[in-house]
C-alpha positions in Angstrom: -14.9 26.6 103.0 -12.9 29.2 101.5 -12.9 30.2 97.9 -10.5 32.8 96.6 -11.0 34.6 93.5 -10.2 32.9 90.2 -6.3 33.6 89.2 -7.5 34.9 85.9 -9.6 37.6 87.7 -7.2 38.9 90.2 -5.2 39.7 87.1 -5.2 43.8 86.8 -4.0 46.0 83.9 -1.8 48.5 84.2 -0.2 51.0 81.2 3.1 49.4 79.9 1.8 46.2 81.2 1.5 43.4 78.5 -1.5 40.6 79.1 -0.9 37.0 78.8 -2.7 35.7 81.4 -6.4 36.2 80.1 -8.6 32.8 79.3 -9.8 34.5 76.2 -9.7 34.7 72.6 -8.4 37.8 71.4 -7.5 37.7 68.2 -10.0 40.1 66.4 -12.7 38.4 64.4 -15.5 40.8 64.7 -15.7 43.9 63.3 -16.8 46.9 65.0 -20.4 47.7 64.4 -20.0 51.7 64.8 -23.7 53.4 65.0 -25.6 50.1 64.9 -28.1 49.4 67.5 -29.7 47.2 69.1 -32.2 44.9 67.1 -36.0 46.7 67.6 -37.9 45.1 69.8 -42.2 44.7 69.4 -42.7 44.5 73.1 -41.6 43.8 76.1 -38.8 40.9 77.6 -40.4 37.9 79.6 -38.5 35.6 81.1 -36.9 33.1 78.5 -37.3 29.7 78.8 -34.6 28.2 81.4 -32.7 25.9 79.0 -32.4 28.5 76.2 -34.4 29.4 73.3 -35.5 26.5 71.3 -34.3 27.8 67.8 -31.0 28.7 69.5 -30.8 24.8 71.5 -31.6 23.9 67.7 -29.0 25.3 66.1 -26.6 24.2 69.0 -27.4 20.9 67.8 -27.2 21.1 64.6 -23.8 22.4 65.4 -22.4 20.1 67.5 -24.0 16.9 65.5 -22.0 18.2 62.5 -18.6 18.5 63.9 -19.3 14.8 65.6 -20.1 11.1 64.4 -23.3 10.5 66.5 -25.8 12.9 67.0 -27.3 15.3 69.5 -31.2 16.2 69.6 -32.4 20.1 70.8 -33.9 18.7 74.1 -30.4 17.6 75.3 -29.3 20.8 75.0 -29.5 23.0 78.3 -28.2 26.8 77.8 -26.4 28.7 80.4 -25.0 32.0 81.3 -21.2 30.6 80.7 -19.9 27.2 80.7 -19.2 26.9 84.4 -22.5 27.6 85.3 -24.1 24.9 83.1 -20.8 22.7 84.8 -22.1 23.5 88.3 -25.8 22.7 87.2 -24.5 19.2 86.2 -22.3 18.8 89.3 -25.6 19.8 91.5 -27.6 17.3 89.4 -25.1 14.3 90.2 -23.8 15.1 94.0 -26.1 13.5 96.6 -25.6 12.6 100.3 -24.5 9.5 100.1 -22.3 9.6 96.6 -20.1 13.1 96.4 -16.9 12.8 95.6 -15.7 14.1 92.2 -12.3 13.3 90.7 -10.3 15.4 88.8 -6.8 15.2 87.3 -3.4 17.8 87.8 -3.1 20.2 85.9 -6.3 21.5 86.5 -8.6 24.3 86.2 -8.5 26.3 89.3 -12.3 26.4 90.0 -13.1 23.1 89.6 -12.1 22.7 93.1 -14.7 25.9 94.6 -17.2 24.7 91.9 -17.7 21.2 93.2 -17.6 22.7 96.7 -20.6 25.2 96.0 -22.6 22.1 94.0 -22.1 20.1 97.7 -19.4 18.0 95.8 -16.1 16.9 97.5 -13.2 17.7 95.0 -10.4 14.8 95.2 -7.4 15.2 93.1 -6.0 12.4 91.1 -2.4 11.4 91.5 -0.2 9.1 88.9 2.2 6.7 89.8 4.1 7.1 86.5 3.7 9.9 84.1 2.2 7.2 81.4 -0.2 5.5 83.6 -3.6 5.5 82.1 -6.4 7.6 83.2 -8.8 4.5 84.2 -5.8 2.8 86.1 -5.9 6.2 88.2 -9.2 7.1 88.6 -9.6 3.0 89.6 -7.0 3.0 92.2 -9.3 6.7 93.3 -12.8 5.5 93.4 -14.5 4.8 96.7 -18.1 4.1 97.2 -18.6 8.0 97.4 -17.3 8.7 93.8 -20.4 10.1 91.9 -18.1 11.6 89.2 -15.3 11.9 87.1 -14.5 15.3 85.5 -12.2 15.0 82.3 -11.2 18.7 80.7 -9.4 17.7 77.0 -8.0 19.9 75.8 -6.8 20.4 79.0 -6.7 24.2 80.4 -3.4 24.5 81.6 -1.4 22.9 79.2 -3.4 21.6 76.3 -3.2 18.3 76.9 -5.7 16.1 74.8 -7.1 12.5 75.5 -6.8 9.9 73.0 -9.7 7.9 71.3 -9.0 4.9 73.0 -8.5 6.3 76.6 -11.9 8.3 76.1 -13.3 5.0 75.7 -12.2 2.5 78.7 -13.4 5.8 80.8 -16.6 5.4 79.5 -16.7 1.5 80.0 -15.1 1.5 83.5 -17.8 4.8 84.6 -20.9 2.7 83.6 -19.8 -0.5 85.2 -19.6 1.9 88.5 -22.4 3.8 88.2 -20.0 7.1 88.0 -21.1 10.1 85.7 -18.3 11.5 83.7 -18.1 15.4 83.2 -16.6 15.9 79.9 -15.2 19.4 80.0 -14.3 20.2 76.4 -14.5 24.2 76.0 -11.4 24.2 74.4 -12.0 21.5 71.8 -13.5 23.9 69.5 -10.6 26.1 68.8 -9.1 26.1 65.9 -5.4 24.8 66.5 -3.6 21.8 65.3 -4.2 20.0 62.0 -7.5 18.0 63.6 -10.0 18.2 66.3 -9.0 16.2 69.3 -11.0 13.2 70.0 -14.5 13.3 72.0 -17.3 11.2 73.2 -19.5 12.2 70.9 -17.5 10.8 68.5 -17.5 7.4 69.8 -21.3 7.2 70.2 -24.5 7.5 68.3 -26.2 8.7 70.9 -24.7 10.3 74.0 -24.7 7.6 77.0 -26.9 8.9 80.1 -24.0 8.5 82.3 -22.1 10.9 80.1 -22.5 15.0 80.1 -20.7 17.6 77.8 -19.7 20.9 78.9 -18.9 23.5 76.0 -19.6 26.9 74.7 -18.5 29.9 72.6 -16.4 31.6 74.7 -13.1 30.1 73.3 -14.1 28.5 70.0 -15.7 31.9 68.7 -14.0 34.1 70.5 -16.8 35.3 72.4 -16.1 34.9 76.2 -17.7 38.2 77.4 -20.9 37.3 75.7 -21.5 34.6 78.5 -23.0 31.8 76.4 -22.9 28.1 77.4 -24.6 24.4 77.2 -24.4 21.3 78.5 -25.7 18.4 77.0 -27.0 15.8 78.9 -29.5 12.8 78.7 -31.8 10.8 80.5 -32.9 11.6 83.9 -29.9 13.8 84.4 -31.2 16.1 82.1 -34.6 16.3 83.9 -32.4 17.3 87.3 -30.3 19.7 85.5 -33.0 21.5 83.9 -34.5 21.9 87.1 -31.6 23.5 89.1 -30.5 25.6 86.2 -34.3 26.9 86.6 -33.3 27.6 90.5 -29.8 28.7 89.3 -29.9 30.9 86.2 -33.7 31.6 85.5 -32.7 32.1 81.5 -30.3 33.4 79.6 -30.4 36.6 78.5 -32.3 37.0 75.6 -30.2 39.5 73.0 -27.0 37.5 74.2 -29.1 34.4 73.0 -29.8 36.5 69.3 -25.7 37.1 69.5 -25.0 33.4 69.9 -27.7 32.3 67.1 -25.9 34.6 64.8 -22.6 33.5 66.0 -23.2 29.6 65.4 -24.6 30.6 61.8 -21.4 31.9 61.5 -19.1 29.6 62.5 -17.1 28.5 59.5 -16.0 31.8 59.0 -15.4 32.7 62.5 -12.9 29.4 62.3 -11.4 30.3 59.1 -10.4 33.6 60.8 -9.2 32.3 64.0 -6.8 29.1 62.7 -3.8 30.5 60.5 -3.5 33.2 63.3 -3.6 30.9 66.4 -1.5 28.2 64.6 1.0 30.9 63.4 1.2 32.1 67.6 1.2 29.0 69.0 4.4 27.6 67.2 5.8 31.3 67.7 5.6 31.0 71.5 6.7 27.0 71.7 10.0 28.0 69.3 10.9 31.3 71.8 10.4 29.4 75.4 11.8 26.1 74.3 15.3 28.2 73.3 15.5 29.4 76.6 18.4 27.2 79.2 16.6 25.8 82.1 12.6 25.9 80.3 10.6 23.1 78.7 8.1 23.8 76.7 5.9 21.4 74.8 3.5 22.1 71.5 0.2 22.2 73.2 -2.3 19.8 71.2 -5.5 22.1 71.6 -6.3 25.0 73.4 -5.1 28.3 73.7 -2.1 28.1 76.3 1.8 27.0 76.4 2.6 25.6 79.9 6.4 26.3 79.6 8.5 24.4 82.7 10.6 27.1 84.3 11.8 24.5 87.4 15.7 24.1 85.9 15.9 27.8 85.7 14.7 27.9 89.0 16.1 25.7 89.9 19.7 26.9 88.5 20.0 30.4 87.9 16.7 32.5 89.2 17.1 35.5 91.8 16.0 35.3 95.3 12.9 37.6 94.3 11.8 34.9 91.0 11.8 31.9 93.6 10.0 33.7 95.7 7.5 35.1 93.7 8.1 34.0 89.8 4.6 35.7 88.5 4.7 39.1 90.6 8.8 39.3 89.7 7.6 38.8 86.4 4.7 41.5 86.4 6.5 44.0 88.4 10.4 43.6 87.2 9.3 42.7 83.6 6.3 44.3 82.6 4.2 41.0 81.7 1.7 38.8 83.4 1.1 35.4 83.1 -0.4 33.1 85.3 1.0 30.9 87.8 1.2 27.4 87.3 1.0 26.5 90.9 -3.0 27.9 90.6 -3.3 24.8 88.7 -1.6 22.3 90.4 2.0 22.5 88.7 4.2 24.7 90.4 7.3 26.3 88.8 4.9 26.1 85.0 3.7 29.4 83.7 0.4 29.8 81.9 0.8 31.9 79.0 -2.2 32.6 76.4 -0.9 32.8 72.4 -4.7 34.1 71.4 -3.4 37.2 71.3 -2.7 40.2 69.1 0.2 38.9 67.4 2.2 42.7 68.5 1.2 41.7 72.5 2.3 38.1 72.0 6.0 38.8 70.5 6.3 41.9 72.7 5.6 39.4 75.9 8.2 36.6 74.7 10.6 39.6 74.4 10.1 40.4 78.2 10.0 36.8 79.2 13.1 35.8 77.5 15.0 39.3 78.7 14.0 38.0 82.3 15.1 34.6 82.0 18.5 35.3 80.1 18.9 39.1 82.3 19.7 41.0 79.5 17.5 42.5 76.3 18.1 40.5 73.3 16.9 42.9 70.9 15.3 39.9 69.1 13.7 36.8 69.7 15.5 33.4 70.4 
């Protein structure tokens, strides 16, 4: 197996060079805390608990129970160092000998593949017939006596994507009459973008099913990715596994980034407040700009914090020799802004561009795009 480093990671800064290919928030919500240190301590760190403080699994879900129908108790909650790594504790919990495949859907996040792969997994990528064919008519036309599990990522990181109510449920119903776990990947869902919250499973439910596990965290929904806080919540005897590899995994969570997140969660309603009109205001911005341009589609993302503008007329049409070849380097070098490729996730000839940026970065990166597309400086946005 080889595993190449994440496309968001190999990105590298440069002077001049203007950043829209970071998976972060940042737009700034926090204010600098000049000459403040950290909180006193009485004695030494142990180890904390595996799962996560308890006050801080509380108030996780108290959190989540608010924002959903149904409800979420504190010893369903299992903290990690990141959402991925409480992803690859479920995926470890749910991969056996016998039952390892786990199915997926294009676009996709580029580690899912590596992470199922390190959890002992087999990553199998679903394909559509038709662009409208239902999610449980593909993963049913998928499934083998392998599949263990289904991972569905709404809204989904490239594009935005969300899945309705109604879909959310028949892959529920068809996973339990299977015996397949479904991984419900919804980072994303708690940014503050759109008029509503796209749907979940927790909605649906009073209490979570065992066969279903939630993957979240406050790296994009509080703007706090470098702070490295995650969950997953779980049920059942799943819960019992996962708790025991993320005890082989992660050991704890490290205990002043568990104070940050308390505080963090506490403050949630203004943390939102903050975040909406600014992200709203950028992501219509950056649909308007790209979906001017002759040869690029670009649709209003319904969660998230990405456009997924399709460059393949213009490529199609009217790109150089050195675009085709190389859109996102041409781009970087020629252009002075990186974005991601959309080949890393599946769709080749999309872009990945993130609008939870400083609003000056943001309009100064649609300038360069658009003067690279048309070949000549506009002076102004389209």
């Amino acid at each position: 197996m080889t595993i190449t480093v994440a496309p968001t990671a190999a990105q590298q800064d440069r002077p001049g060079l203007v950043t829209l290919a970071t998976g972060d928030v940042r737009v700034p919500v926090f204010e600098a805390a000049a000459g403040q240190g950290m909180r006193p301590r009485d004695a030494d760190q142990p180890y904390p608990l595996p799962t996560g403080r308890a006050d801080l699994r509380a108030a996780i879900a108290a959190h989540v129970s608010g924002t959903h129908a149904g409800s979420v108790g504190e010893d369903q909650v299992l903290l990690a160092p990141g959402a991925r790594l409480a992803l690859v504790g479920l995926l470890a919990s749910v991969c056996g000998p016998r039952r390892n495949q786990v199915l997926f859907s294009a676009p996709y996040w580029p580690s899912y593949p590596p992470l199922i792969q390190l959890a002992h997994g087999v990553p199998a990528l679903l394909s559509r017939r038709r662009p409208r064919e239902l999610l449980v008519e593909v993963v049913e036309r998928h499934r083998t006596p392998a599949t263990a599990a289904l991972v569905v990522n709404s809204p989904r990181n490239p594009d935005g994507a969300v899945l309705g109510e109604g879909e959310i449920g028949e892959v529920v119903d068809w996973a339990a009459r299977h015996g397949v776990m479904v991984i419900f990947d919804q980072v994303y869902r708690g940014v503050p973008v759109g008029s509503q919250r796209p749907p979940s499973v927790l909605d649906r439910f009073t209490n979570l099913p065992d066969h279903c596990l939630v993957v979240d965290g406050l790296s994009k929904s509080h703007a706090l990715a470098g702070l490295r806080i995650g969950w997953a919540l779980a049920g059942g005897h799943l819960a019992t596994q996962a708790k025991a590899v993320l005890s082989h995994l992660v050991g704890g969570v490290c205990a002043i980034g568990q104070d940050v997140a308390l505080l963090a969660i506490e403050d949630s309603l203004r943390i939102q407040e903050r975040l909406r009109p600014v992200l709203n205001t950028n992501r219509a911005r950056a649909v308007d700009c790209l979906s001017a341009l002759n040869g690029v589609e670009c649709r209003l993302p319904q969660g998230g914090i990405f456009v997924f503008p399709d460059l393949t007329g213009w490529l199609a049409r009217s790109a150089s020799p050195s675009a085709q070849h190389d859109l996102t380097g041409w781009l970087r070098d020629r252009h002075g802004v990186a974005v991601v490729d959309g080949a890393a996730f599946g769709a080749p000839g999309h872009l990945r561009l993130s609008y939870a940026v400083a609003r000056s970065d943001l309009d100064e990166g649609l300038h360069r795009l658009a003067d690279a597309i048309t070949g000549a400086r506009s002076g102004s946005l389209p």
